[in-house]
N, C-alpha and C positions, 0 to 999 in steps of 0.2 A: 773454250769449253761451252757445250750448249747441252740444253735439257729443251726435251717437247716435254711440255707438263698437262698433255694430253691426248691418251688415245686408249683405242677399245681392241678386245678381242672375242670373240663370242664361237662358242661349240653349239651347236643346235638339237643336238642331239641328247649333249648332256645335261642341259638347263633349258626351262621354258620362257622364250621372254617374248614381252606384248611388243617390244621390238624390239629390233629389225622384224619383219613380215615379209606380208608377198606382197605389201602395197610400195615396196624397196625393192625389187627382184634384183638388181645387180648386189645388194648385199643382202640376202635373206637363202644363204649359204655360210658353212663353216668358214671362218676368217681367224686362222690361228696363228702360230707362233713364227712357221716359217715365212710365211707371207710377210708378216709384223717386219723379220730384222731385212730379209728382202727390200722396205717401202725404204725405211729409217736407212738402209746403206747408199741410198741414190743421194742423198743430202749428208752421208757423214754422220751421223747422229747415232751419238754412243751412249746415252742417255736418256731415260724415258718415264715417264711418271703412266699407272695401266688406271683410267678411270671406271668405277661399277658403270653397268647396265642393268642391275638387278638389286630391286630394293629390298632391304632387311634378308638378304641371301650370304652369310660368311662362307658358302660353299666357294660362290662364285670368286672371291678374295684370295679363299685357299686355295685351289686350282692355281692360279695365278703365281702363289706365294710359293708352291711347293716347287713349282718347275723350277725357281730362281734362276732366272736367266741374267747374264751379268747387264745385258742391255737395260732390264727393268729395276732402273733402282727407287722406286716408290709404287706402293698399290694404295689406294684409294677406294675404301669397302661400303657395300651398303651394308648399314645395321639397323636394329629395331629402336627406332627414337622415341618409344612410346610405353615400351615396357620395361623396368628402368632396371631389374632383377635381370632380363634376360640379353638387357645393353651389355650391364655391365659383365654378366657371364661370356658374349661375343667380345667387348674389348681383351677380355682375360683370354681367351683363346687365340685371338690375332694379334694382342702385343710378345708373343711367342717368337715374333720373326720380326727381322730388323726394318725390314722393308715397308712394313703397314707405320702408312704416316698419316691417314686420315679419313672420313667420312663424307658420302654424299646420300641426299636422297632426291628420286627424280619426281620433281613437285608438280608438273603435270599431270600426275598419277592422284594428286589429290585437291581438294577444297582449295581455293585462291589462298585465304589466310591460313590456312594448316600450319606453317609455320609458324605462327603468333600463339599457338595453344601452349597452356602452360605444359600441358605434358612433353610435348619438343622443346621447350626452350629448359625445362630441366634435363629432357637428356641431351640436350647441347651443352649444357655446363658440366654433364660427367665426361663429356666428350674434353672438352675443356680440360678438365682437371687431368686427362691422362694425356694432356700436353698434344693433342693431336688438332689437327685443323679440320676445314669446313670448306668443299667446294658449295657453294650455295647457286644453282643452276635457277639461275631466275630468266621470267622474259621480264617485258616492262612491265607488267602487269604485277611482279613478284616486288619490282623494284625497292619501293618506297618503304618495305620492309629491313630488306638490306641494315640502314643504321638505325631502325629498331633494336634488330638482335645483336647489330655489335653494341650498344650500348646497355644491353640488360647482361651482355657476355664479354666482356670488355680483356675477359684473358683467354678466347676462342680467334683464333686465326681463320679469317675467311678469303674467302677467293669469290669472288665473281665471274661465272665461266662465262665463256664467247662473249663478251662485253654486255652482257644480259640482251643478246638476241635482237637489237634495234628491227624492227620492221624495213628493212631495207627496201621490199617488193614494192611495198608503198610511196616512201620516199626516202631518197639519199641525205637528206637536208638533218639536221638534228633536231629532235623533237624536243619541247620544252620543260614539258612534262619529266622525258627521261632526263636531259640534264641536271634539274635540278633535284631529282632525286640519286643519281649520280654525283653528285657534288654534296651531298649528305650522306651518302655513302661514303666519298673518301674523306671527309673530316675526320673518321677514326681513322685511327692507327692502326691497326687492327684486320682491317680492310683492304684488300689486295684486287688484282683487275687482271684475270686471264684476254688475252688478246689471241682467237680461237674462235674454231666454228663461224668465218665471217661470211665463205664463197656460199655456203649451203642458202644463207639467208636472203640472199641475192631475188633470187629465183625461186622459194620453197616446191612449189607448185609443179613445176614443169623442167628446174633446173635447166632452163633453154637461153636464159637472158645474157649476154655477154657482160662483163665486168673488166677493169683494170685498177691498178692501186690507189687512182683516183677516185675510184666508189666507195671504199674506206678509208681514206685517207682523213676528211675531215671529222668519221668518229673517231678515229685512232689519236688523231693532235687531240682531241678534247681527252680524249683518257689518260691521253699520258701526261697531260698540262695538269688536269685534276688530281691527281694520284700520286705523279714521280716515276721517271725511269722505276725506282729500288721498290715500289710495290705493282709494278705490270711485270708479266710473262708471256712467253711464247706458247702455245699449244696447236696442235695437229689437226688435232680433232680427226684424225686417221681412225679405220676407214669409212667417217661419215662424208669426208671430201668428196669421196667419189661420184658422190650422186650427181656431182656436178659435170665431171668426164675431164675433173684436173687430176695429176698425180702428185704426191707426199711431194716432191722435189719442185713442183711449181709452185706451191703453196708455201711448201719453204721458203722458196725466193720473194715473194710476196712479201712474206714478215718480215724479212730483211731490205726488202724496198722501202717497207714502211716505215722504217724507223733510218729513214738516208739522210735525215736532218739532224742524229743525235752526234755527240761526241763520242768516240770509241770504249769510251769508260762508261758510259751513261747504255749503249749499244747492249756490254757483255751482260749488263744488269738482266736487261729484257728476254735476252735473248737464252740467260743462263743462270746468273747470280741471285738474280731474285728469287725463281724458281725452287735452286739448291737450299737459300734461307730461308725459305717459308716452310718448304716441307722437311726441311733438314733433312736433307740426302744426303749419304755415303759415298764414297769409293766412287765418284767422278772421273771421267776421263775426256 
């Protein structure tokens, strides 16, 4: 059993979003549903976690929610983390369908510490109490945050998407700074580590740079030595890969090249198990 516990869909028509643009032309087109089980059937993947692109938008959530495609069994909504009336009126509307497992907001849209304000870190905790998690889309910059909020929200399940985005274009070397605020990050429990979004980071720029499993290889051992198979996952980040000119099904192989050193048991964690227990997913196949 496997879960990508991460990819997008976006209608252009239907919703405005600051991205995808035309500074993406290969994606700044409708990227919908058929495309979606098309990418997912080159690799087998019967499984899918749908992450927001659009902040405090339950529209974009529902779209997703109504189609209920048996492939999508998790959606992942933006809500208003600020207005705490009109939070909890969007959870009461999207805990309606079985599928809404959780929350993201994308924090480049705001102030570095935005996260730190007490009015987010209250509505993380109503977030919280409706049992729902937190993908927390941080770069390094977000990091050090991280086991701030798990420790002021200590019954909020978080995810750390694309390993918080290392500067790879930079250098491939692991940087000291993010370790150790990754290693304060995974002392909580609480604290999970999507393994996602790696090739785009390579190259942001020009996406021209070659790569092989070697290029992530040394943040991957750090992630999963710091963390545990049983709180890393796999994610697609489909179809943000493209920019690079890989397909769903190389990128897949990739995450499974990179974990060629686990036990078979410790493998299904990453690869699936972790995934289904964090966001508590249904009907698996």
């Amino acid at each position: 059993m496997e879960v990508d516990s991460h990819f997008h869909v976006w209608n252009l028509q239907k919703f405005q979003y600051p991205w995808p643009n035309e500074d993406v032309k290969p994606l700044f087109r409708n990227i919908e549903f058929d495309e979606l089980k098309q990418a997912l059937g080159t690799a087998n993947i019967k499984n899918a976690v749908f992450v927001q692109c659009l902040n405090n938008n339950i529209d974009e959530a529902k779209w997703i929610l109504e189609k209920d495609l048996d492939v999508i069994k998790g959606v992942v909504a933006g809500v208003d983390l600020l207005n705490h009336d009109n939070l909890k009126d969007q959870l009461r509307q999207l805990s309606k369908f079985p599928k809404f497992v959780g929350v993201r907001h994308i924090l480049d849209m705001e102030e570095q510490d935005w996260i730190m304000s007490d009015n987010v870190i209250e509505g993380l905790k109503i977030v919280a109490e409706h049992e729902l998690s937190f993908d927390f889309l941080a770069r390094p910059k977000h990091l050090g945050y991280v086991w701030q909020v798990a420790k002021k929200i200590p019954n909020l399940r978080i995810v750390i998407d694309h390993i918080a985005k290392p500067i790879l274009s930079e250098s491939l070397e692991l940087e000291e700074t993010y370790k150790s605020n990754m290693k304060l990050a995974a002392e909580n429990a609480n604290v999970y580590c999507k393994i996602s979004g790696l090739v785009t980071e390579v190259d942001p720029a020009a996406h021209s740079k070659p790569w092989t499993r070697q290029t992530f290889q040394p943040h991957i051992n750090f992630i999963l030595d710091v963390f545990g198979p049983g709180r890393c996952m796999i994610g697609s980040d489909w179809p943000v890969l493209q920019l690079t000119g890989a397909t769903y099904k190389t990128v897949n192989s990739l995450h499974h090249d990179l974990l060629f050193h686990l036990s078979a048991e410790d493998k299904q964690k990453v690869v699936g198990g972790t995934a289904s227990q964090f966001y508590k997913l249904r009907d698996l196949k």
